[in-house]
N, C-alpha and C positions, 0 to 999 in steps of 0.2 A: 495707519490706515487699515481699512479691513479687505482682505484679499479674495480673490472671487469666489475661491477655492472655499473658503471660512464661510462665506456666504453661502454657497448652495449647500455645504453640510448643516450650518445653522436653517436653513431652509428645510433641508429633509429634515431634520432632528423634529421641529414643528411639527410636519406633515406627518412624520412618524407617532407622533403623541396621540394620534386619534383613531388611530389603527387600533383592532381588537389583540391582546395580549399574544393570541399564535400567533399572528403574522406578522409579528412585531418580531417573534424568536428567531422565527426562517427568514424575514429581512437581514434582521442583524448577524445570525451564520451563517445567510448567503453572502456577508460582505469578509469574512473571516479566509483565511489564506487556507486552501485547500490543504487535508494532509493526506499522504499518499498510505495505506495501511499496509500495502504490499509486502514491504521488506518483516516488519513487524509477524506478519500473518507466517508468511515463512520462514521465521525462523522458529515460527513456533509449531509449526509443521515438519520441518527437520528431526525432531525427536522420536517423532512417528515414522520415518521413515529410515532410520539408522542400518537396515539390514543394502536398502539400493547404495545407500551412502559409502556403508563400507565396501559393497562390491566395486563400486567407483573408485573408493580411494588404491585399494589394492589392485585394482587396473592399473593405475598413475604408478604405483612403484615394480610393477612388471615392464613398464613402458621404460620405466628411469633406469633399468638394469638393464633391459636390449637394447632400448638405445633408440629404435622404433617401431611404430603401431598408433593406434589410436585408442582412447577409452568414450568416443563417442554416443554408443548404442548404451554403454552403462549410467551416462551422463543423464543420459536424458528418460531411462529408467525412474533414475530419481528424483527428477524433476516431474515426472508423470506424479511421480508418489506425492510428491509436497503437493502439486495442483489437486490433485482427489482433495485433497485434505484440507487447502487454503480453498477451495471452492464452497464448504460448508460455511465460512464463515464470514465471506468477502460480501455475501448481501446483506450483511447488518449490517455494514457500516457505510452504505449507498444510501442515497437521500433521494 
């Protein structure tokens, strides 16, 4: 038998045949599984930012030798840095 399911996408599938060729692309990428570009953007912005990175890291092995403190304010140095820089490229890939 044929399932509901099978039925309204064969349905759309039609309905979609007479649609103009754009809106046929944004239908069918609007039906595609969102990807999040974030982690990607960041890591590629990391490389840019190596100088807050290392002040951070060498925070963490001041901390690991006393025993304690925080490397919070460095933390988020670097994270200031990667945002400058993943902000240039995060509206290209917004629809």
């Amino acid at each position: 038998g044929c399932s509901v399911l099978s039925a309204v996408t064969e349905r759309r599938r039609v309905r979609l045949r007479w649609l103009p060729s754009t809106l046929l692309q944004h239908s069918i990428m609007a039906d595609d599984e969102p990807q999040d570009v974030m982690p990607q953007l960041r890591e590629e912005a990391h490389g840019m930012c190596l100088g807050p990175y290392a002040a951070y890291e060498a925070c963490v092995e001041r901390i690991k030798a006393k025993g304690h403190g925080e490397c919070e304010p460095y933390y988020f140095d670097y994270l200031k840095c990667t945002d400058k820089h993943v902000i240039k490229n995060v509206f290209k890939h917004l629809k």
